[in-house]
C-alpha positions in Angstrom: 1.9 4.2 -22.4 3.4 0.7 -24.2 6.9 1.0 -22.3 8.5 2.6 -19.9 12.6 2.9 -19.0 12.7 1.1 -22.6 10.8 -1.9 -21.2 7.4 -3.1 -22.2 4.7 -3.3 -20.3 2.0 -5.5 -19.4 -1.6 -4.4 -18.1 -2.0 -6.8 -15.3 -5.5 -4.8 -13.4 -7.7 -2.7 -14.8 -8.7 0.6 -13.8 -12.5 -0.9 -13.7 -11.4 -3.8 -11.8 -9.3 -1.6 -9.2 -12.6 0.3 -8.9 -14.8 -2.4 -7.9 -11.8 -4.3 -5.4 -11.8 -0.7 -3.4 -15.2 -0.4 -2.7 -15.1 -4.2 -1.4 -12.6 -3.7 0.5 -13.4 -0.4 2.0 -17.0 -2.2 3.1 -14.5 -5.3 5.0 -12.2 -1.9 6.5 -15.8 -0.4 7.7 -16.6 -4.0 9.7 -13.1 -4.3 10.7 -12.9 -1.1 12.7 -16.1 -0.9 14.7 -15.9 2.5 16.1 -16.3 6.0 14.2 -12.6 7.3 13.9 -10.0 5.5 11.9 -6.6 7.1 11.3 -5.5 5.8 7.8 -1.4 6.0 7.7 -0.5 5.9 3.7 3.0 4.9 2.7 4.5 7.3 0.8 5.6 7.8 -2.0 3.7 4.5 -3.8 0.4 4.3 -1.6 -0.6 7.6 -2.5 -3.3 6.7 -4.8 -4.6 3.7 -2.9 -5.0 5.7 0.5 -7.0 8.5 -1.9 -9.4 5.9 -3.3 -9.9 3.6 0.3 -10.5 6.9 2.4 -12.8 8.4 -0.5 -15.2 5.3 0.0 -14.9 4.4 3.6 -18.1 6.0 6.0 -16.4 7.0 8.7 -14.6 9.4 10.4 -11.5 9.7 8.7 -7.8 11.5 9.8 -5.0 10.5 7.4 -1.3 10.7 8.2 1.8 9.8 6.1 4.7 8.1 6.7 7.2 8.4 3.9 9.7 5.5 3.5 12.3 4.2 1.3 14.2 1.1 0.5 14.0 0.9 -3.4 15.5 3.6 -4.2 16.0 3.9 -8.4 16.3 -0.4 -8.3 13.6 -2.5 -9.3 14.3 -4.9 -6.3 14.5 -3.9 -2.4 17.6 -2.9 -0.9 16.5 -4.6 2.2 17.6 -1.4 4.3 14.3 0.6 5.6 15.1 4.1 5.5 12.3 6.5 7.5 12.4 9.6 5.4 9.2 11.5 7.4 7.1 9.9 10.2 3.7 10.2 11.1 2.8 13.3 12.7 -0.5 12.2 14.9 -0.3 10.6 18.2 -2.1 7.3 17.6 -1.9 5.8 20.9 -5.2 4.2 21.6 -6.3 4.9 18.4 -8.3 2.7 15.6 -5.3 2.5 13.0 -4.9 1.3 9.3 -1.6 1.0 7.3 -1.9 1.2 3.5 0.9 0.2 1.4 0.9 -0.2 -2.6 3.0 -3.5 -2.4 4.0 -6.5 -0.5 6.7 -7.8 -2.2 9.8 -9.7 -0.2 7.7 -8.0 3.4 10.9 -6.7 4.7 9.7 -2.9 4.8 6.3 -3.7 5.3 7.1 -6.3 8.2 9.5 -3.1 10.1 6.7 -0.4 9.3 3.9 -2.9 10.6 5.9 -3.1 13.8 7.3 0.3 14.4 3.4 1.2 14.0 2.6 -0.8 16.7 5.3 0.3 19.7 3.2 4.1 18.9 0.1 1.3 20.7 -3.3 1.7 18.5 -5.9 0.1 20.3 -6.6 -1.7 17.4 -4.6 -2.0 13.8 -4.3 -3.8 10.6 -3.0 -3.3 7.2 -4.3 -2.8 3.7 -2.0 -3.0 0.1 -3.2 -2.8 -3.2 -1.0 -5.8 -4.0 0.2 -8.8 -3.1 3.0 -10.3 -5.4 2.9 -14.2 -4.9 6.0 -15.4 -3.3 7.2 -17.2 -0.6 9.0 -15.1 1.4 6.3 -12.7 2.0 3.4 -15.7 3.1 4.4 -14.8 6.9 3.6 -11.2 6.8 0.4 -10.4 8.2 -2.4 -7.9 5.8 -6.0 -8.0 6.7 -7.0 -6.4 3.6 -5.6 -7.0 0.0 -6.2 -5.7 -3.5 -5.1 -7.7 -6.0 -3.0 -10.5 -6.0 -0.1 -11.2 -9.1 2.7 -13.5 -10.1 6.3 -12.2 -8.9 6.5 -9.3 -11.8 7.8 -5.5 -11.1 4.7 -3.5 -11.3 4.1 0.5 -12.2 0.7 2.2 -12.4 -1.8 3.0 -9.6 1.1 4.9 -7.9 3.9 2.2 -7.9 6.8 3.6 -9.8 10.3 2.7 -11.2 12.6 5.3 -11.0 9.6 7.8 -10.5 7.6 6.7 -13.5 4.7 5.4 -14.0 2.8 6.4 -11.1 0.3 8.2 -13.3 -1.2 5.0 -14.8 -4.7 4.3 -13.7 -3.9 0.4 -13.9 -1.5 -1.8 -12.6 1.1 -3.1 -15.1 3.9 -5.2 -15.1 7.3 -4.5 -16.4 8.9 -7.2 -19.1 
């Protein structure tokens, strides 16, 4: 796939290269997290794929919830108002917990969901996203564990979407 909503695209990672950053980072999740259980939380609908590969490489004991969220809607930029579609539906109070996002882009929505995680009181949390666009405005928001780190673009593949397209591609590319 060259193009996608009549724009071209750029391959920007790899499916190899994602490969070989999730089992590196799933080794740092393993140290990070001492004890056996870990509830993984995936963002829906663009961490998807990412929570799939970390929790198939992690040796632990694993319970995965989602919490779906929206505040792109069919834009390519945020709308800057966090919409809660579906919470989680575990009790994670006291609980190891990791939040895995596909993208921190501005941080608004990751910022709110990385707090409204936190009043539900893990004993211990952090967060994981495949990528981290280089900006500014997002250099205050806190992520333990990151993927893949790329120049301002609007990305598809690997789960990320536009519209609902492109969540199919096994890479990460960026739209032109």
């Amino acid at each position: 796939m060259d193009y996608i909503n009549g724009k071209k695209l750029k391959l920007l990672v790899t499916e190899e290269e994602i490969k070989s950053r999730i089992k590196t980072i799933s080794r740092e999740i393993e140290r990070f997290f001492p004890e056996e259980e870990l509830i993984v939380v995936g963002l829906l609908k663009g961490a998807f794929v990412f929570t799939a590969d970390i929790i198939r490489e992690l040796r632990k004991d694993i319970r995965v919830d989602f919490l779906w969220v929206s505040s792109y809607g069919s834009s390519m930029k945020s709308s800057g108002i966090i919409k809660i579609i579906k919470d989680i539906d575990m009790d994670i109070k006291g609980k190891q917990v990791l939040l895995i996002d596909d993208v921190l882009d501005s941080g608004l929505t990751l910022k709110e969901i990385q707090e409204f995680i936190k009043r539900k009181n893990p004993s211990k949390f952090a967060t994981a996203v495949a990528v981290r666009k280089k900006k500014k405005d997002n250099e205050d928001v806190k992520v333990e564990f990151v993927g893949f780190e790329v120049p301002d673009y609007f990305l598809v593949g690997y789960g990320m979407d536009w519209d609902e397209k492109g969540r199919h591609l096994s890479g990460i590319y960026a739209v032109e």
